[in-house]
mmJSON file of the N, C-alpha and C atoms, coordinates in Angstrom:
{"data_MODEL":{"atom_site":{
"group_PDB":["ATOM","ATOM","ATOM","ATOM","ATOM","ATOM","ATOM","ATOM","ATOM","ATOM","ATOM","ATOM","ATOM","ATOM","ATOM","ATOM","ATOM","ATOM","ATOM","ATOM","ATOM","ATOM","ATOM","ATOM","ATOM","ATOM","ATOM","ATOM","ATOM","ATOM","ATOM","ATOM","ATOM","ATOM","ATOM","ATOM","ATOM","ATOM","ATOM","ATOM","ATOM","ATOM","ATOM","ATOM","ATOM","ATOM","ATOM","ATOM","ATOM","ATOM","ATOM","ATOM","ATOM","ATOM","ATOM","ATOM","ATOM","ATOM","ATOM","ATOM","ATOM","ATOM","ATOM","ATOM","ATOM","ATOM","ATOM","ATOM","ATOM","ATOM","ATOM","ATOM","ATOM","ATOM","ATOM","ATOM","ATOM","ATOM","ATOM","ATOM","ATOM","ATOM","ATOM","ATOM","ATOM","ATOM","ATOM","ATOM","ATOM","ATOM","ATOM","ATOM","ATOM","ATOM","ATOM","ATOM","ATOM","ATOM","ATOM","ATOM","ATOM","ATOM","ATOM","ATOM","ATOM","ATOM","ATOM","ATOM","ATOM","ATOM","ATOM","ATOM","ATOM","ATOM","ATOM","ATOM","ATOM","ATOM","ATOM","ATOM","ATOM","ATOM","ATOM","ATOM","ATOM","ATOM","ATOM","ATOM","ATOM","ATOM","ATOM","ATOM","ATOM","ATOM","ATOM","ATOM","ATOM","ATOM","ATOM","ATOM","ATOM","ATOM","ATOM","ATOM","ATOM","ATOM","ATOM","ATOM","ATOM","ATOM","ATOM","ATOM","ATOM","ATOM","ATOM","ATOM","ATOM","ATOM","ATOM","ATOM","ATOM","ATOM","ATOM","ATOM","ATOM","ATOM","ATOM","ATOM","ATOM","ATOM","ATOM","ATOM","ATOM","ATOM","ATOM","ATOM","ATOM","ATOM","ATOM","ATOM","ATOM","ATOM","ATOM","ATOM","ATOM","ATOM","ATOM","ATOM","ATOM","ATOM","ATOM","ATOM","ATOM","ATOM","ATOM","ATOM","ATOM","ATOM","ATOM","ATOM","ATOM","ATOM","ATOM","ATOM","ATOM","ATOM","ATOM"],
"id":[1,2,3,4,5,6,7,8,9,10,11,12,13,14,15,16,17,18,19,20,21,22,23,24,25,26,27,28,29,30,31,32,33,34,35,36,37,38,39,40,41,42,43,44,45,46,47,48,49,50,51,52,53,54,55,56,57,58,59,60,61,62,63,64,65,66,67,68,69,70,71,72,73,74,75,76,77,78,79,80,81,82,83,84,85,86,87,88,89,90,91,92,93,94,95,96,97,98,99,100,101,102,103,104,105,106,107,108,109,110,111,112,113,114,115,116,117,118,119,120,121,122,123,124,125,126,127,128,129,130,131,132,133,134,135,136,137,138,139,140,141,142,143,144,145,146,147,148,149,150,151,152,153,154,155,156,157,158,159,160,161,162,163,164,165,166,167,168,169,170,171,172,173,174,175,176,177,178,179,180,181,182,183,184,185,186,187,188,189,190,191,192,193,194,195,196,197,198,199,200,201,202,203,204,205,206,207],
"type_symbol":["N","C","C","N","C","C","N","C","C","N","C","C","N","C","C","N","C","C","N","C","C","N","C","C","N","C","C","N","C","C","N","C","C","N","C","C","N","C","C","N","C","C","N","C","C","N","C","C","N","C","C","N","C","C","N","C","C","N","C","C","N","C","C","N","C","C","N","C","C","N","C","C","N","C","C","N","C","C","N","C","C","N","C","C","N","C","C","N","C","C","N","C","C","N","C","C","N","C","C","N","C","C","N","C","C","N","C","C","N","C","C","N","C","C","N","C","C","N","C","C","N","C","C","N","C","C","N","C","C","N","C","C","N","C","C","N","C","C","N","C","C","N","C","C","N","C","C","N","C","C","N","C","C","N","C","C","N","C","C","N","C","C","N","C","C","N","C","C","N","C","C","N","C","C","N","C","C","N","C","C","N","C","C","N","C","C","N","C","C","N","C","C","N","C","C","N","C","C","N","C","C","N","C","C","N","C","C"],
"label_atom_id":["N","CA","C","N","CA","C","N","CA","C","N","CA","C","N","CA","C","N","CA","C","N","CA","C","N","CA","C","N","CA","C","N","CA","C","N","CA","C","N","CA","C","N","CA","C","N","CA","C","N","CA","C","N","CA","C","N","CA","C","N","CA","C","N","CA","C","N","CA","C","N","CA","C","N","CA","C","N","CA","C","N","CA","C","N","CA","C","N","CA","C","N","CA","C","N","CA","C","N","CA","C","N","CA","C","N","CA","C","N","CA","C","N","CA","C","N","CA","C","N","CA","C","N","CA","C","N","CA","C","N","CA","C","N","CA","C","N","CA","C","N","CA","C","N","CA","C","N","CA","C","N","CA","C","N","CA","C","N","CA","C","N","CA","C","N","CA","C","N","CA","C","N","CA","C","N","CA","C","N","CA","C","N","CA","C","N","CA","C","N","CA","C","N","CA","C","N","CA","C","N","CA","C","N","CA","C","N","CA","C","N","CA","C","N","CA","C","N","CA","C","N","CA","C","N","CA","C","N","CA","C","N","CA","C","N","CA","C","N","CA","C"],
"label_alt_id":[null,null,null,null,null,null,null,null,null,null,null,null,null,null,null,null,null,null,null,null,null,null,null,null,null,null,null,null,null,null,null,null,null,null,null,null,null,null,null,null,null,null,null,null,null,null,null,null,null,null,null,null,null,null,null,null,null,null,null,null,null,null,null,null,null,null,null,null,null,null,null,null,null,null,null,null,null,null,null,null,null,null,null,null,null,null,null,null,null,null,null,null,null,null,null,null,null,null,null,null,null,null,null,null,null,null,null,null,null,null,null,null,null,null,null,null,null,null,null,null,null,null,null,null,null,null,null,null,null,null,null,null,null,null,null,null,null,null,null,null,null,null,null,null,null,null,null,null,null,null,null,null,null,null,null,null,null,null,null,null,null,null,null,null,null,null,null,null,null,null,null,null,null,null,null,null,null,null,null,null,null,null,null,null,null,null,null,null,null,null,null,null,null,null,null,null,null,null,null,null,null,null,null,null,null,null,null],
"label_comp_id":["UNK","UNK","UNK","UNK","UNK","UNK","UNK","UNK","UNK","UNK","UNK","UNK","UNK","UNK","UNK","UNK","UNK","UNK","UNK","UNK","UNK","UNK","UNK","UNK","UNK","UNK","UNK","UNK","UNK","UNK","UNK","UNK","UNK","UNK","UNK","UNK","UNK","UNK","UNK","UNK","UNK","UNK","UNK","UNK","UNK","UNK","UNK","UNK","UNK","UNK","UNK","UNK","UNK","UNK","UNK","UNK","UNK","UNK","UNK","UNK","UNK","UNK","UNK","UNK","UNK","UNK","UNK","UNK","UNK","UNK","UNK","UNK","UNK","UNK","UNK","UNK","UNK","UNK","UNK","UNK","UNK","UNK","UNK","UNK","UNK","UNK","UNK","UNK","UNK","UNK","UNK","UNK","UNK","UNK","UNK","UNK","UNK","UNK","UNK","UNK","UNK","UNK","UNK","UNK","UNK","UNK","UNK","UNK","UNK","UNK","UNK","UNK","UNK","UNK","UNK","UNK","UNK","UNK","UNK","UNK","UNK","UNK","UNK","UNK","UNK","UNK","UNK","UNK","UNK","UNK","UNK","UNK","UNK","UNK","UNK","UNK","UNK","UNK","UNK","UNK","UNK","UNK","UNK","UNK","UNK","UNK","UNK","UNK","UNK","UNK","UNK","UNK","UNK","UNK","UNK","UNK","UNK","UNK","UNK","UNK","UNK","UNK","UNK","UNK","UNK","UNK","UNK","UNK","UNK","UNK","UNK","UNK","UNK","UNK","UNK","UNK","UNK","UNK","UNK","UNK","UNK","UNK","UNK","UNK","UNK","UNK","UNK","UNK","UNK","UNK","UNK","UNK","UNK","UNK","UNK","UNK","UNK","UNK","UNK","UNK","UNK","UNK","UNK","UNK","UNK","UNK","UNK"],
"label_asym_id":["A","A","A","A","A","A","A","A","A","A","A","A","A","A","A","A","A","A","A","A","A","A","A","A","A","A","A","A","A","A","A","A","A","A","A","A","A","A","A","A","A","A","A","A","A","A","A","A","A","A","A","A","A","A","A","A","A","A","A","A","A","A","A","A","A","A","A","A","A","A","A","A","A","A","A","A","A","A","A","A","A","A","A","A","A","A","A","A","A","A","A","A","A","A","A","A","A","A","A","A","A","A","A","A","A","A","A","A","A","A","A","A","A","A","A","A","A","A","A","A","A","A","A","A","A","A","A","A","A","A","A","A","A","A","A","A","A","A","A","A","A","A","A","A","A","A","A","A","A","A","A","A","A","A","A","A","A","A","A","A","A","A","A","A","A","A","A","A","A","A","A","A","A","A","A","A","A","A","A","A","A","A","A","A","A","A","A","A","A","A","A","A","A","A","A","A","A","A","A","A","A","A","A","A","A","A","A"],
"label_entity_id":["1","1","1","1","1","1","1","1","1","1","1","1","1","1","1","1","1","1","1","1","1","1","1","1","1","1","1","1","1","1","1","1","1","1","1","1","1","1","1","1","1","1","1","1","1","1","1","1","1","1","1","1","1","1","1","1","1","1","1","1","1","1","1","1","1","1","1","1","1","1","1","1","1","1","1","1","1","1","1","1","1","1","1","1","1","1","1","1","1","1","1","1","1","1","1","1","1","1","1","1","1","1","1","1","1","1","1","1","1","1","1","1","1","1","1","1","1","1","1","1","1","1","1","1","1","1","1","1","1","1","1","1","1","1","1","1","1","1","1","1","1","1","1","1","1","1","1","1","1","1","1","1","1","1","1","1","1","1","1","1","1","1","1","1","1","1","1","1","1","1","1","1","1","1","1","1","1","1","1","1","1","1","1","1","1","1","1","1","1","1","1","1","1","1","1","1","1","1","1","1","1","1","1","1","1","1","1"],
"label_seq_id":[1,1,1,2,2,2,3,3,3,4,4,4,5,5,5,6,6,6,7,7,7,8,8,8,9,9,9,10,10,10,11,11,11,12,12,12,13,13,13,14,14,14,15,15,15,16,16,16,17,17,17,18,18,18,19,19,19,20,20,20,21,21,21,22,22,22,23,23,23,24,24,24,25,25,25,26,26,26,27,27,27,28,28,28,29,29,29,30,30,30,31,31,31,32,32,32,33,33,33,34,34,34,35,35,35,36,36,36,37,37,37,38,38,38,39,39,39,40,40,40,41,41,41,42,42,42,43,43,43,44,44,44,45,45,45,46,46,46,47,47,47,48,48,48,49,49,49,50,50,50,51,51,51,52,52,52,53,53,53,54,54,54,55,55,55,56,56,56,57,57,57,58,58,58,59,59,59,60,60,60,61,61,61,62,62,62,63,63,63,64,64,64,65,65,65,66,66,66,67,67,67,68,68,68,69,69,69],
"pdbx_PDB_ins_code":[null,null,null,null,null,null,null,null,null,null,null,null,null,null,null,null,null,null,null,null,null,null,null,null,null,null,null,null,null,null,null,null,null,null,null,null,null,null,null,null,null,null,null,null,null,null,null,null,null,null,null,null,null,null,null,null,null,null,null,null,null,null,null,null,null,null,null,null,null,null,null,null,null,null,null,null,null,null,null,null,null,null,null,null,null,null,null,null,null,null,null,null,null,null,null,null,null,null,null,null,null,null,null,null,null,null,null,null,null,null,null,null,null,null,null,null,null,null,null,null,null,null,null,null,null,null,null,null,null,null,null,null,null,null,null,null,null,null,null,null,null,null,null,null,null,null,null,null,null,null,null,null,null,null,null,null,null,null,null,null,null,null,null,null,null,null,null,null,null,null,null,null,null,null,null,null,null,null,null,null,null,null,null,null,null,null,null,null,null,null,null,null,null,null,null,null,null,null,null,null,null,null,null,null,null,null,null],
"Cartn_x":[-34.522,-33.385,-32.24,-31.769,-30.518,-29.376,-28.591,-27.036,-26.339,-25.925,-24.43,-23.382,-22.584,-21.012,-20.752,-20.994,-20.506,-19.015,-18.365,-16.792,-17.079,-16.322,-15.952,-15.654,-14.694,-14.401,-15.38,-16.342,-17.287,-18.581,-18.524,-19.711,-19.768,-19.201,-19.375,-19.358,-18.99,-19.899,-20.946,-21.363,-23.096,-24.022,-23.353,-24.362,-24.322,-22.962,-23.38,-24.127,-24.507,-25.135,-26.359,-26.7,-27.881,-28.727,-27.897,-28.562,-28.836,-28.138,-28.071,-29.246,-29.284,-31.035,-32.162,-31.859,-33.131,-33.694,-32.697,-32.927,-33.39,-33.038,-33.838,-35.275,-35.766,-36.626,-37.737,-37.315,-37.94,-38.114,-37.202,-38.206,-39.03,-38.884,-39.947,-40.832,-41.114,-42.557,-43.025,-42.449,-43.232,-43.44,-42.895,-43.158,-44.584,-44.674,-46.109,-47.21,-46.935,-47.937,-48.46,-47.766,-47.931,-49.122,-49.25,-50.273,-52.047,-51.933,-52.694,-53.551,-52.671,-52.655,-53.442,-54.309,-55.438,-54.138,-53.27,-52.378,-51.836,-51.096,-50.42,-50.672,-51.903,-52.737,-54.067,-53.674,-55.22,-56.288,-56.137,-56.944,-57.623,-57.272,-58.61,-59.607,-61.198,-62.358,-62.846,-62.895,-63.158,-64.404,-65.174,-66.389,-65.661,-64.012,-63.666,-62.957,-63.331,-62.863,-61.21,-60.451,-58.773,-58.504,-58.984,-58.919,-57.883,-57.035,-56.707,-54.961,-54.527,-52.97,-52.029,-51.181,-50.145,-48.835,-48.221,-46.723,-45.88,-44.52,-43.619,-42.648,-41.956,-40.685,-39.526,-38.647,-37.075,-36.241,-35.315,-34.46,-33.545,-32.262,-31.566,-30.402,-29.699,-29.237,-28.048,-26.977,-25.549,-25.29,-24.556,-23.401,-22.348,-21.352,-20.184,-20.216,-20.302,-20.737,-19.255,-19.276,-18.62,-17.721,-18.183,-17.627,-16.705,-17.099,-16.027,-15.13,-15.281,-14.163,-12.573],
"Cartn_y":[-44.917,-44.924,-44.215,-43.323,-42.407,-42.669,-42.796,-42.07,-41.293,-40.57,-38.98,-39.275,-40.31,-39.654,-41.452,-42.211,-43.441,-43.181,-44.17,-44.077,-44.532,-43.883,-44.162,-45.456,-45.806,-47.22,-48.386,-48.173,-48.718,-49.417,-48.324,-48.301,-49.493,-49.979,-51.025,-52.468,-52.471,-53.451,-53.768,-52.121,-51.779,-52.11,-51.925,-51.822,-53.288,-54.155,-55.545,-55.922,-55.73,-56.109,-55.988,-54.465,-54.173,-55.155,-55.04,-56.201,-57.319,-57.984,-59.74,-59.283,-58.411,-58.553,-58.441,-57.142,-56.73,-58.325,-58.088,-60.164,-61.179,-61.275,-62.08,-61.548,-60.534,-59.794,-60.382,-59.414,-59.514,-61.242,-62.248,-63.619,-64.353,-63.446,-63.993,-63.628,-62.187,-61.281,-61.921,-62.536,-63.294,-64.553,-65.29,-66.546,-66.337,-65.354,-64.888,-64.709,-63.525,-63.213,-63.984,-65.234,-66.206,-66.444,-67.184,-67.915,-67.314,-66.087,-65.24,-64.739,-64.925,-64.382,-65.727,-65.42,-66.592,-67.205,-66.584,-66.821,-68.079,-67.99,-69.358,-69.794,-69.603,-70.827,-71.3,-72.713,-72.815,-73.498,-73.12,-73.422,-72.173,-71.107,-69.925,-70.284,-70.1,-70.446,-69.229,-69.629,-68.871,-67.395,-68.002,-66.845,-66.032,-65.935,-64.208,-63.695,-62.46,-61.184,-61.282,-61.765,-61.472,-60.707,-59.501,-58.283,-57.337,-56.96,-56.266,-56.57,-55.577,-55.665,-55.289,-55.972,-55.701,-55.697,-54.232,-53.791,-53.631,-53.957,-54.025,-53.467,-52.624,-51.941,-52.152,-52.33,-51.611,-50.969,-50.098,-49.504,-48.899,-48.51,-47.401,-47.004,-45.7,-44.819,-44.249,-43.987,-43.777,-42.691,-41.494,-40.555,-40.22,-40.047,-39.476,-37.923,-36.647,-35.749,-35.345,-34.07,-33.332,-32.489,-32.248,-31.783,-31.979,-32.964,-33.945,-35.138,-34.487,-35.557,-34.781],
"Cartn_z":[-3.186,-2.291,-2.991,-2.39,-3.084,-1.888,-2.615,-1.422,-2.437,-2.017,-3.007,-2.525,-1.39,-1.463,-1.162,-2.51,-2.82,-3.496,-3.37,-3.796,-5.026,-5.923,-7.251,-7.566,-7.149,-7.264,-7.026,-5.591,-5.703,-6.609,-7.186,-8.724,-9.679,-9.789,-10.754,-9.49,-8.672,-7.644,-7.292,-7.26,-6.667,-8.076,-9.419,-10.153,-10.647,-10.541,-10.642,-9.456,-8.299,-7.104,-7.109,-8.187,-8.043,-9.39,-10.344,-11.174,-11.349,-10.139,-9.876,-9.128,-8.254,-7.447,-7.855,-8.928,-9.351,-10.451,-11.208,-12.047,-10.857,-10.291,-8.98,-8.376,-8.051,-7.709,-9.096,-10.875,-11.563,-11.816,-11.451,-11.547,-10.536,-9.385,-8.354,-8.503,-9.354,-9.623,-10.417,-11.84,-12.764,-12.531,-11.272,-11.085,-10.405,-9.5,-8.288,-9.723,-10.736,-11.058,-12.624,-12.582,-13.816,-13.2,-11.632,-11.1,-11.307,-11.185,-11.463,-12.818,-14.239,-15.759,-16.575,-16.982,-17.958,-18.87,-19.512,-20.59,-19.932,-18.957,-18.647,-17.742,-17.01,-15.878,-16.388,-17.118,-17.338,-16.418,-15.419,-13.848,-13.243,-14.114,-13.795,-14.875,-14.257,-14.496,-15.31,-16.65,-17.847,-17.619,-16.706,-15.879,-15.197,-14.814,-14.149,-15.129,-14.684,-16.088,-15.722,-16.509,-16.819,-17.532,-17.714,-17.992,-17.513,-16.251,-15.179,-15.891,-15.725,-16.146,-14.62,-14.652,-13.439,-14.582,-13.986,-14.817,-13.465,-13.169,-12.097,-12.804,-12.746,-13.277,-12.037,-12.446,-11.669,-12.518,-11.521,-12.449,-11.604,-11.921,-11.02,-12.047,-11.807,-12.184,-11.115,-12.191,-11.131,-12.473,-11.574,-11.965,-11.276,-11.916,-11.063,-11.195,-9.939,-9.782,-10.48,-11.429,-11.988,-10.869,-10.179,-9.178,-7.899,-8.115,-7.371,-7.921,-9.212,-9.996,-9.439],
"occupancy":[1.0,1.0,1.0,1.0,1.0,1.0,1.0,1.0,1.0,1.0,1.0,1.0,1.0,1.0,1.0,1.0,1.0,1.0,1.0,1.0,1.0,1.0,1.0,1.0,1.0,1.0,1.0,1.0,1.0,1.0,1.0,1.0,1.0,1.0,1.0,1.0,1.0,1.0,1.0,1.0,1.0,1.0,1.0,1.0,1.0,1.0,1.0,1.0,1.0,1.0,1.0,1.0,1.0,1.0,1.0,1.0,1.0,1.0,1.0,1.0,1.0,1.0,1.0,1.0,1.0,1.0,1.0,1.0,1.0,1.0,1.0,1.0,1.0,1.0,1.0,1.0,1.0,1.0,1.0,1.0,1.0,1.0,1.0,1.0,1.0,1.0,1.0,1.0,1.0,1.0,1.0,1.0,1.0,1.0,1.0,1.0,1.0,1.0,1.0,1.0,1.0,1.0,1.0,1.0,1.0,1.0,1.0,1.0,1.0,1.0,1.0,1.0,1.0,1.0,1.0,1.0,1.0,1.0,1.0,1.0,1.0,1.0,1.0,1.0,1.0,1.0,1.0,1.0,1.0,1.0,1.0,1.0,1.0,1.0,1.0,1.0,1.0,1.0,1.0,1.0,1.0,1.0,1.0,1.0,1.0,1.0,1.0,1.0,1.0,1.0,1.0,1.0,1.0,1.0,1.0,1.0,1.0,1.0,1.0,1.0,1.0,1.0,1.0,1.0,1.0,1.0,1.0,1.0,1.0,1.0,1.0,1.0,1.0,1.0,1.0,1.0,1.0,1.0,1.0,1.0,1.0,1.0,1.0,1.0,1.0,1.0,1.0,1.0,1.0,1.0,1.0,1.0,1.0,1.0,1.0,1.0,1.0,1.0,1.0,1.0,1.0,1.0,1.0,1.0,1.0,1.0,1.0],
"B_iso_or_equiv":[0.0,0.0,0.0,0.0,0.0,0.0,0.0,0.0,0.0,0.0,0.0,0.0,0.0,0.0,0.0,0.0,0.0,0.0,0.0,0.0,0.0,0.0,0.0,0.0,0.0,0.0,0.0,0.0,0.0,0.0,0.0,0.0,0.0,0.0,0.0,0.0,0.0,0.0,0.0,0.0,0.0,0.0,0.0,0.0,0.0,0.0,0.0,0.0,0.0,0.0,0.0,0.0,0.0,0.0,0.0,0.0,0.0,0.0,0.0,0.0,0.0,0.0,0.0,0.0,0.0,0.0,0.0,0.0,0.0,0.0,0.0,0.0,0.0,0.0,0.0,0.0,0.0,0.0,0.0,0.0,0.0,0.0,0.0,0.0,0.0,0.0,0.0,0.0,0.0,0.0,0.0,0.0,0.0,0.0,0.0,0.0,0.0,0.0,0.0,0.0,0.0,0.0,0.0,0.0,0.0,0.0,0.0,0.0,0.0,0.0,0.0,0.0,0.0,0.0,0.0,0.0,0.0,0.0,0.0,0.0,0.0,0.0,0.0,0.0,0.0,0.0,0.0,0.0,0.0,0.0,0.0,0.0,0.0,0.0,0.0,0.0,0.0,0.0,0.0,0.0,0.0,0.0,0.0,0.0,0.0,0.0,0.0,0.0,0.0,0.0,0.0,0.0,0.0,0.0,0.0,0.0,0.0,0.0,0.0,0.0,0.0,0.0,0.0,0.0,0.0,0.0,0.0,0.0,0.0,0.0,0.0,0.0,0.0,0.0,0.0,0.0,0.0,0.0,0.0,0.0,0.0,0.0,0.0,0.0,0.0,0.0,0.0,0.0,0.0,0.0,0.0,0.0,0.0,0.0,0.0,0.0,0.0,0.0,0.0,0.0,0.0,0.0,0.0,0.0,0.0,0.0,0.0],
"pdbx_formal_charge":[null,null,null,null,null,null,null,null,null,null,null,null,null,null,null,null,null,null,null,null,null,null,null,null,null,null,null,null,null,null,null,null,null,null,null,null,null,null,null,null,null,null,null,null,null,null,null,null,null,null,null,null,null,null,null,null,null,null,null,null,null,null,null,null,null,null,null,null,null,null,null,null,null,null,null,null,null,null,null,null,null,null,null,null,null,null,null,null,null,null,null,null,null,null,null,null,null,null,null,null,null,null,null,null,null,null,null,null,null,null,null,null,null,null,null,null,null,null,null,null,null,null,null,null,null,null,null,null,null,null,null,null,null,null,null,null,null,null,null,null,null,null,null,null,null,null,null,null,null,null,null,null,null,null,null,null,null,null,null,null,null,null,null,null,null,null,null,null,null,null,null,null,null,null,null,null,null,null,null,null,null,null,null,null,null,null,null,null,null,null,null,null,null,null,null,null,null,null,null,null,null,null,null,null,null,null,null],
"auth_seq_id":[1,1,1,2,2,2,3,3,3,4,4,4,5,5,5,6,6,6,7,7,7,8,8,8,9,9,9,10,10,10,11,11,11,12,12,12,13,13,13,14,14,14,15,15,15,16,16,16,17,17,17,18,18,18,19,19,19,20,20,20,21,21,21,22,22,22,23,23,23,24,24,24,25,25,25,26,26,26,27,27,27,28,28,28,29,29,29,30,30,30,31,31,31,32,32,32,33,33,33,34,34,34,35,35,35,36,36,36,37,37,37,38,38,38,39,39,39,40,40,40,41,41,41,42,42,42,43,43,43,44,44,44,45,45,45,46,46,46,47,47,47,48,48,48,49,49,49,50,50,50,51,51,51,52,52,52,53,53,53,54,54,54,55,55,55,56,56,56,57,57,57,58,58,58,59,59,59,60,60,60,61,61,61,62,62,62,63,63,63,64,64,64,65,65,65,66,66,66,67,67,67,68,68,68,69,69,69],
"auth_comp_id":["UNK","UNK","UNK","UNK","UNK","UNK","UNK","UNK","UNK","UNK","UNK","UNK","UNK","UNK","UNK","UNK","UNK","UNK","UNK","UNK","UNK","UNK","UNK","UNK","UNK","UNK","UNK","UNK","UNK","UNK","UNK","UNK","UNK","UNK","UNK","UNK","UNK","UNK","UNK","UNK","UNK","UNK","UNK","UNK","UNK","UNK","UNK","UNK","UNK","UNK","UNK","UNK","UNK","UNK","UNK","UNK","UNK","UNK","UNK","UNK","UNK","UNK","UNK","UNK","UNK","UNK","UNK","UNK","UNK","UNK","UNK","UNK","UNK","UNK","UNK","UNK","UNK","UNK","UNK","UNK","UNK","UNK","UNK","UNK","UNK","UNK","UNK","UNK","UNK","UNK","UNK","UNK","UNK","UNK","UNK","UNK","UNK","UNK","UNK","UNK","UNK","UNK","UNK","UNK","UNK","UNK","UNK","UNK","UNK","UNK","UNK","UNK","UNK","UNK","UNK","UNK","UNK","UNK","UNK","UNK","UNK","UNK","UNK","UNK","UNK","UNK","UNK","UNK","UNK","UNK","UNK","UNK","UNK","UNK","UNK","UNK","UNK","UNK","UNK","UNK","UNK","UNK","UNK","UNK","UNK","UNK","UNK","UNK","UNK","UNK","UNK","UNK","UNK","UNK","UNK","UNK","UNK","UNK","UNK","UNK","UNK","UNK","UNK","UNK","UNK","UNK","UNK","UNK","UNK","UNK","UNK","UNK","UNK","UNK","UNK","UNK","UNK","UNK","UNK","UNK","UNK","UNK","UNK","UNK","UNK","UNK","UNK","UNK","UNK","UNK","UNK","UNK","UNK","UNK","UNK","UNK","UNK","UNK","UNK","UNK","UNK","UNK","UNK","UNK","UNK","UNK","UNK"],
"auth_asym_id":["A","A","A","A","A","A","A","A","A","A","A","A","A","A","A","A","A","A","A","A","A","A","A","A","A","A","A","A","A","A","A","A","A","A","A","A","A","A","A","A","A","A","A","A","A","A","A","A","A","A","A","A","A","A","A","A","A","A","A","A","A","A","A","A","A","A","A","A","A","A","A","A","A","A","A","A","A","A","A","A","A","A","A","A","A","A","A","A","A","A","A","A","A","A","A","A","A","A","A","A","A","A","A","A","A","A","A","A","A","A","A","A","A","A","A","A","A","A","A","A","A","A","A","A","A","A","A","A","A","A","A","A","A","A","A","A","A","A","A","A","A","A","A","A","A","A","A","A","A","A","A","A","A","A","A","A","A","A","A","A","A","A","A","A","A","A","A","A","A","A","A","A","A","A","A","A","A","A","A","A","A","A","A","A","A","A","A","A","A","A","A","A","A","A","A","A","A","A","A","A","A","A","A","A","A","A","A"],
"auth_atom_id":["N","CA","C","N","CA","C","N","CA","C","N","CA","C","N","CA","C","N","CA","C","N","CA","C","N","CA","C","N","CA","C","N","CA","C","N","CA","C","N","CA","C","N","CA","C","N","CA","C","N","CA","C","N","CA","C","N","CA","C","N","CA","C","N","CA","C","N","CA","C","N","CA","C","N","CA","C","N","CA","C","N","CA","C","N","CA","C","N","CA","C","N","CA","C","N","CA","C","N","CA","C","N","CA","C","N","CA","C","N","CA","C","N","CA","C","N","CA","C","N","CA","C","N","CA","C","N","CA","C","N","CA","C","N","CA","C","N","CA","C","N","CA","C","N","CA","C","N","CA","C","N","CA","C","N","CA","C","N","CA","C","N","CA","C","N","CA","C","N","CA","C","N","CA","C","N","CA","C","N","CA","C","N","CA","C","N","CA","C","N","CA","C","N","CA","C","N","CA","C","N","CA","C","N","CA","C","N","CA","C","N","CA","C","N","CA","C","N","CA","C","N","CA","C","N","CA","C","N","CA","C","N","CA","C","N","CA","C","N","CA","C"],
"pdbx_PDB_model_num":[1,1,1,1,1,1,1,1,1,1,1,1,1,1,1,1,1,1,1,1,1,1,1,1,1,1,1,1,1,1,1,1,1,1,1,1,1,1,1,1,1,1,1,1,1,1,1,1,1,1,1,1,1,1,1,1,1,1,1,1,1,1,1,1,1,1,1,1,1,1,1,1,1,1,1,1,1,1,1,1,1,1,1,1,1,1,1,1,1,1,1,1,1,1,1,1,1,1,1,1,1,1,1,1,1,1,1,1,1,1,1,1,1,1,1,1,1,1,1,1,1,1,1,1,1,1,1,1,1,1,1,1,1,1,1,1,1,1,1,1,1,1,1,1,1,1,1,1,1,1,1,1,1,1,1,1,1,1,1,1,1,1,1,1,1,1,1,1,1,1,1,1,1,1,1,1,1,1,1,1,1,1,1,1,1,1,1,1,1,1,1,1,1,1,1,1,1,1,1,1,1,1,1,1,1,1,1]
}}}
């Protein structure tokens, strides 16, 4: 998701906004995929392969365009 003609001033709202979510997001993913991981459920049955890796990234990125400073 991109937008280009965010207000300056704005920016440090969006990027505290975006990090209170994404921190929320990243502990609902590890709460879902604990249930799943041999390491900390010991209620998977030692006979299925827990082999299989799941990686979830977030991230986002802000500049103020040179050009319109």
């Amino acid at each position: 998701t991109e937008f280009d003609r965010i207000s300056r001033e704005a920016v440090p709202q969006i990027k505290r906004w975006i990090l209170k979510e994404g921190t929320r997001f990243q502990e609902r993913v590890r709460s879902y995929l604990a249930q799943f991981d041999a390491d900390t459920n010991p209620d998977i049955p030692p006979h299925q392969h827990a082999d299989a890796r799941v990686v979830v990234g977030t991230f986002s990125f802000s500049e103020m365009s040179e050009e319109r400073a």
